[in-house]
C-alpha positions as CSV (number, residue, x, y, z in Angstrom):
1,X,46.4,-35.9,-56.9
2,X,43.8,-35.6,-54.5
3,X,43.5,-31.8,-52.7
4,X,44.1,-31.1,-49.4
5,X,40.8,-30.0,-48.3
6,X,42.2,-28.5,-45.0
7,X,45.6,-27.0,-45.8
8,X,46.4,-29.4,-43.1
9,X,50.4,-30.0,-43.1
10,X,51.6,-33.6,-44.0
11,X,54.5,-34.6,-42.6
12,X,57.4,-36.5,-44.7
13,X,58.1,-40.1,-43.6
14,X,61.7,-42.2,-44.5
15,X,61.2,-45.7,-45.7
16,X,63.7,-46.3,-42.4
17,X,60.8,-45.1,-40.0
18,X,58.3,-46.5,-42.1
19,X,59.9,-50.0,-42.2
20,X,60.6,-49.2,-38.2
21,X,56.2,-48.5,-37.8
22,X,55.6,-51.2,-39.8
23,X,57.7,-54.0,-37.6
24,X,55.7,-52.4,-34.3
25,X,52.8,-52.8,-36.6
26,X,53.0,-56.4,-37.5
27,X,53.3,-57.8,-34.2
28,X,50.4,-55.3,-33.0
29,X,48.0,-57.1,-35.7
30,X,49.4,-60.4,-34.6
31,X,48.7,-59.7,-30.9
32,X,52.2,-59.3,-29.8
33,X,52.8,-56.2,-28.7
34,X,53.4,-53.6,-30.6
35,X,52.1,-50.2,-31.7
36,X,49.1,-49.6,-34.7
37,X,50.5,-47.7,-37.5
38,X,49.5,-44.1,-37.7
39,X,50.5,-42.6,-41.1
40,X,47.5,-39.9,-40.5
41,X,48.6,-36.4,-42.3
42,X,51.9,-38.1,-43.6
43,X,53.6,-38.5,-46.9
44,X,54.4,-41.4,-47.9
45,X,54.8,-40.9,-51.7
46,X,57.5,-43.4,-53.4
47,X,57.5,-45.5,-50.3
48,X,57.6,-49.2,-50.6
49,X,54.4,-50.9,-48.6
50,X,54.5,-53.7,-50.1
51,X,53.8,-57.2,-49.2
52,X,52.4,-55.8,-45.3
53,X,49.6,-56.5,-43.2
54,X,48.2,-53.2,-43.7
55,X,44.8,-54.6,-41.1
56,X,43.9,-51.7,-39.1
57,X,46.5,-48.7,-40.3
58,X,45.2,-45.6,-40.0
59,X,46.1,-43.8,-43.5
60,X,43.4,-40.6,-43.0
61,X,44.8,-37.7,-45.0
62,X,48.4,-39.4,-46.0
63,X,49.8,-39.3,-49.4
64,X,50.2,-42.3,-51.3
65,X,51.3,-41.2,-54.7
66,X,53.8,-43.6,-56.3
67,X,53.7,-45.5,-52.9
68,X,54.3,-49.7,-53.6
69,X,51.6,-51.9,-52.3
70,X,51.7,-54.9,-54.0
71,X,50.7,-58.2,-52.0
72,X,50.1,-55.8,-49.0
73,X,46.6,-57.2,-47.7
């Protein structure tokens, strides 16, 4: 596992709001609205990601460990 340099908290994330950031994120890569994904400082261990456009996410500092990202481009 990679150390938390900072001590900086990460915050815990559902796979109901990550499947909710994701929708917002789709249609935000696909120019229709939507938000860009910010799973900065967040935990996202276990998670399924898989099969996503992952295109401009911004992962700094989360916590993948376990996390599913097969066919996720």
């Amino acid at each position: 596992m990679l150390k938390n340099i900072h001590n900086e908290p990460r915050m815990p994330m559902t796979q109901v709001e990550l499947n909710a950031a994701m929708a917002s994120h789709e249609k935000y890569v696909a120019a229709q609205g939507g938000l860009r994904a910010q799973f900065n400082l967040k935990t996202l261990e276990g998670l399924n990601l898989a099969n996503r456009n992952l295109a401009d996410a911004d992962f700094s500092g989360a916590s993948l460990i376990n996390a599913t990202l097969f066919g996720s481009s």
